[in-house]
C-alpha positions as CSV (number, residue, x, y, z in Angstrom):
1,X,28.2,132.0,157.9
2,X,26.5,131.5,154.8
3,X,27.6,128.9,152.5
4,X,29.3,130.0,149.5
5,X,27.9,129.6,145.9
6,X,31.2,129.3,144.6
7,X,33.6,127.4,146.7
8,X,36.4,126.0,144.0
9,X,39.8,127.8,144.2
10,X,40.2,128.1,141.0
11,X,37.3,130.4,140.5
12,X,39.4,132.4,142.8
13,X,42.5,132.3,140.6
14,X,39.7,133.2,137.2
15,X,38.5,136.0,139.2
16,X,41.7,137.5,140.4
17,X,43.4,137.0,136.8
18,X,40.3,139.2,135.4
19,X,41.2,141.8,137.8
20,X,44.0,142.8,135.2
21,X,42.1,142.7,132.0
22,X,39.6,141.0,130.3
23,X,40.9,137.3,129.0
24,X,39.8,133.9,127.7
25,X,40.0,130.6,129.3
26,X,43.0,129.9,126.8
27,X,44.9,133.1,128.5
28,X,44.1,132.9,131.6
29,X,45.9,129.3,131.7
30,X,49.0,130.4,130.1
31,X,49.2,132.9,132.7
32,X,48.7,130.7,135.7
33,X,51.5,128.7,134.3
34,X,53.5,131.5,133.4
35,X,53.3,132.5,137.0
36,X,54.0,129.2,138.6
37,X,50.2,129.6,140.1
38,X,49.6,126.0,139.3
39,X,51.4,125.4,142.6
40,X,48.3,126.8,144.2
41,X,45.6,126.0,141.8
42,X,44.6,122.6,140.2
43,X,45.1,124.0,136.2
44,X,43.4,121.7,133.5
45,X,41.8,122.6,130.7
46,X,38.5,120.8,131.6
47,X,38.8,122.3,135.0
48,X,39.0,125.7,134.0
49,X,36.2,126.1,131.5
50,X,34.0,124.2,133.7
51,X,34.9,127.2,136.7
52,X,34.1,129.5,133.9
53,X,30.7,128.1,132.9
54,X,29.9,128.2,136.5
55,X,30.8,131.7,137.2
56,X,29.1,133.0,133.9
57,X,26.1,131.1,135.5
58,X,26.6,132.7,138.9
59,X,26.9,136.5,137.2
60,X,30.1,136.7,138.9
61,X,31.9,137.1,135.4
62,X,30.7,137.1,131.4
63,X,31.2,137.1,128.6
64,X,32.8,140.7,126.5
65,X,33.6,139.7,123.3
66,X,34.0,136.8,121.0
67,X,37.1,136.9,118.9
68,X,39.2,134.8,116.3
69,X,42.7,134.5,115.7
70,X,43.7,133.6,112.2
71,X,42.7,130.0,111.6
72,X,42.1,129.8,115.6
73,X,38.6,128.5,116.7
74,X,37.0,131.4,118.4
75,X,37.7,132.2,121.9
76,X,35.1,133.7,124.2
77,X,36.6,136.9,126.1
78,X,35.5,137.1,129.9
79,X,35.0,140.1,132.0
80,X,34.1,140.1,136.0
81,X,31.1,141.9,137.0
82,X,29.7,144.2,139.6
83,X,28.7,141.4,141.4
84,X,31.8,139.2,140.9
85,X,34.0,142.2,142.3
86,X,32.5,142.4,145.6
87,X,32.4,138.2,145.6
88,X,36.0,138.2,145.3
89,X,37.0,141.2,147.5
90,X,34.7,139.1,149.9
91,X,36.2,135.7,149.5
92,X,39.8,137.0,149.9
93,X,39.1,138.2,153.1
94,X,37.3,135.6,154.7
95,X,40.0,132.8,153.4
96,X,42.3,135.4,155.0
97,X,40.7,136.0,158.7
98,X,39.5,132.3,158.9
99,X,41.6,129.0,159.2
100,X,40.1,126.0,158.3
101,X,40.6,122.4,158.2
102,X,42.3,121.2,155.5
103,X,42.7,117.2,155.8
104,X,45.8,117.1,154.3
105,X,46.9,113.9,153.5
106,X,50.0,114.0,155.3
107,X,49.0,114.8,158.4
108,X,46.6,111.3,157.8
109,X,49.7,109.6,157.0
110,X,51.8,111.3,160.1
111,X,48.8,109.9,162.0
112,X,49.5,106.4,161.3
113,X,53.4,106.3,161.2
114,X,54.2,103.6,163.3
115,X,52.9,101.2,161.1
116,X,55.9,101.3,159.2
117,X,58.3,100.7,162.5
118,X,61.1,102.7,162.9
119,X,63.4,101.7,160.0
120,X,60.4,102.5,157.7
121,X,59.5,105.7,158.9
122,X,62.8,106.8,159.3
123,X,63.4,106.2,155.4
124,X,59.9,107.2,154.5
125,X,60.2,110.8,155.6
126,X,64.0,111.2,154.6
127,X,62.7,110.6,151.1
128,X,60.0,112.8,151.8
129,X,62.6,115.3,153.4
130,X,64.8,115.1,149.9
131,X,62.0,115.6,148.0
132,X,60.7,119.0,149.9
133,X,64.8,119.8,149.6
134,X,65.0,119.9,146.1
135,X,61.3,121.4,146.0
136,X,62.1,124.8,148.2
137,X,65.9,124.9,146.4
138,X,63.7,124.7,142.5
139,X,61.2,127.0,143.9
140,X,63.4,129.7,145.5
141,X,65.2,129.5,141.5
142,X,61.9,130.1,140.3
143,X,60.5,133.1,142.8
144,X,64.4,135.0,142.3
145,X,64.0,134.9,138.7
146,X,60.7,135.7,138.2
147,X,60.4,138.7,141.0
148,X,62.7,141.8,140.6
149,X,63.9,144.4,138.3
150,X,61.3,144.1,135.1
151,X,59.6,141.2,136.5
152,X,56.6,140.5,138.2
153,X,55.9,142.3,141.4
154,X,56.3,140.7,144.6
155,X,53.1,140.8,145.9
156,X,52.2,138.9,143.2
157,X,53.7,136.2,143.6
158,X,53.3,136.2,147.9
159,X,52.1,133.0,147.8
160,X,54.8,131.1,146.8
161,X,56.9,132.7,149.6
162,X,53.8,131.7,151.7
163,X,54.5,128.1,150.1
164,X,58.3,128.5,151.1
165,X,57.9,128.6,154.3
166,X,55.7,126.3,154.6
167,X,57.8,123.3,153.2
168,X,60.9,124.7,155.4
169,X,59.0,124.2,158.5
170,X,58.2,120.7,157.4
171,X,61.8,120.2,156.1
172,X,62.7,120.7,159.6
173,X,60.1,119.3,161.5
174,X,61.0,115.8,159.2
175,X,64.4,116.2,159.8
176,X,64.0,116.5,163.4
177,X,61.8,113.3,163.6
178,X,64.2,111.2,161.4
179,X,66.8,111.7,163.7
180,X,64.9,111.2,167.3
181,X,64.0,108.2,165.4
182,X,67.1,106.8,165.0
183,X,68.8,108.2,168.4
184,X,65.6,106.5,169.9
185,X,64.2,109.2,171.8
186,X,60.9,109.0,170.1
187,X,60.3,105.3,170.4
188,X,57.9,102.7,169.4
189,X,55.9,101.1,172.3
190,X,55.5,97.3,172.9
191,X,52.3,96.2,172.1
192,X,50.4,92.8,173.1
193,X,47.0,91.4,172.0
194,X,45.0,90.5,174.7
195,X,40.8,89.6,175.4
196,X,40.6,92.5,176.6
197,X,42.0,94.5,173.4
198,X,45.4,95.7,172.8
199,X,47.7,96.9,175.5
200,X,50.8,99.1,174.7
201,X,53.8,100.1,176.7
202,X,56.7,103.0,176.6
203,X,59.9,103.0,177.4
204,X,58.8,104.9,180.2
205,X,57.0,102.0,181.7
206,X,53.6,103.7,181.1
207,X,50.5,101.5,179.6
208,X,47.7,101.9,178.2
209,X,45.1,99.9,176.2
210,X,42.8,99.9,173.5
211,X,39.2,98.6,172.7
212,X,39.1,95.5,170.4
């Protein structure tokens, strides 16, 4: 698969915006906001117009009108193109049909938990678990109120359901870990420095060892 010009989310998030109507940078933030997008796109000023500058260079998008607003500097209007169209039609699909890796950096941390020994991880990750608690209940306030009777239409704002379940499966897979942490039945082998390397043991009186 070819490598893709454009590979920042965020142009994704310009170029499905400007599938509404025609907007400025200045808009199209507003409206990210407004829709609680920044949840799934990094939204910064600097950010944006640099996505925009790079998609005006691309031809995926440019520029329709320049227009000023009472004592306003003047704001650039963007439109997509042909080109950009069938870019973004393209992009959905293939972020749609293929998972990738991610590297997210909890999984990095997960990786190294028992650095922290039991009493560490155990109240690592039940901050963690309050903190993805009050997340899914503020989130769930945000997605009733905004979706329904005159508001914005659900499919609009799928991705925060998507995000939803997301953080309840880790609320329950943290949950779950904290407490076979402190009943014991995940447990943290004995380990012993040797020439040879490192050598480990279970409670299950398995070994094992590691290089130096």
């Amino acid at each position: 698969m070819a490598k893709r010009r454009i590979s920042n989310t965020l142009a994704l998030a310009v170029l499905g915006l400007l599938q509404e109507r025609p907007m400025h940078p200045y808009e199209m933030a507003s409206t990210l906001r407004e829709r609680h997008k920044d949840s799934s796109f990094k939204v910064n000023s600097g950010s944006l117009y640099d996505t925009v500058e790079s998609l005006v260079r691309h031809g995926w998008i440019e520029p329709q009108e320049t227009a000023r607003e009472g004592r306003r500097p003047e704001r650039t209007v963007y439109a997509v193109t042909a080109l950009g169209q069938e870019e973004f039609v393209r992009w959905i699909d293939e972020l749609l049909r293929t998972p990738v890796a991610e590297y997210p950096k909890f999984m990095a941390a997960v990786s190294y938990l028992g650095a922290l020994g039991p009493d560490g991880a155990a109240q690592a990750l039940s901050e963690r678990a309050e903190h993805l608690a009050r997340r899914i209940e503020e989130t769930g306030a945000v997605l009733a109120g905004t979706v329904g009777t005159g508001g914005v239409p659900r499919l609009f704002m799928i991705e925060v359901e998507c995000a939803l379940h997301a953080w309840e499966a880790e609320l329950l897979w943290t949950r779950r870990t904290i407490a076979e942490i402190r009943d014991g039945s995940l447990a943290w082998p004995r380990a012993e420095r040797t020439e040879q390397g490192w050598t480990w043991s279970d409670p299950t009186g398995e070994k094992g060892s590691t290089t130096p």
